[in-house]
N, C-alpha and C positions, 0 to 999 in steps of 0.2 A: 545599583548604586553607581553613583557617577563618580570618576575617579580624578584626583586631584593632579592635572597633567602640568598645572602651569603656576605652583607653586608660587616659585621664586617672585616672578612678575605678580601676580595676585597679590604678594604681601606686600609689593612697593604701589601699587594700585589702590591696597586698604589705605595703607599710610595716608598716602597723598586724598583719599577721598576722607579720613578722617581729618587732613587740616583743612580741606577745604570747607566741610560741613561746619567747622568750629565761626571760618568768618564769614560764609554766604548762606548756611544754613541751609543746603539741599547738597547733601554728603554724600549723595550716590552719581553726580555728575563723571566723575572720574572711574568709575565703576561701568555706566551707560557706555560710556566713549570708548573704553577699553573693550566692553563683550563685543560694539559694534566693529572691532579693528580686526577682533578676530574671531576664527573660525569655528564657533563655538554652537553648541544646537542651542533652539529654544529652551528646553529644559535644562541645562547649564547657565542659559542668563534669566530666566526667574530667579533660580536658585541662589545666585550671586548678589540679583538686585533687590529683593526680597529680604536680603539681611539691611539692606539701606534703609 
């Protein structure tokens, strides 16, 4: 099970990836840019970007 290290940041990540999905319509931008900044395995950014 993969463990939820980076919380805080993730839920202001969601946010901003749900307002942005509302006006450009591709709601996982802010999600992509985030797993690429940081240090995260592949199977942590499937996981993540997979709910987009």
């Amino acid at each position: 099970m993969v463990e939820n290290h980076l919380s805080a940041s993730g839920s202001v990540v969601g946010a901003v990836g749900g307002a942005i999905g509302g006006f450009t319509a591709f709601p996982g931008l802010a999600v992509v840019m985030w797993t690429g900044l940081r240090n995260v395995t592949r199977v942590e950014k499937n996981l993540a970007i997979k709910n987009y």
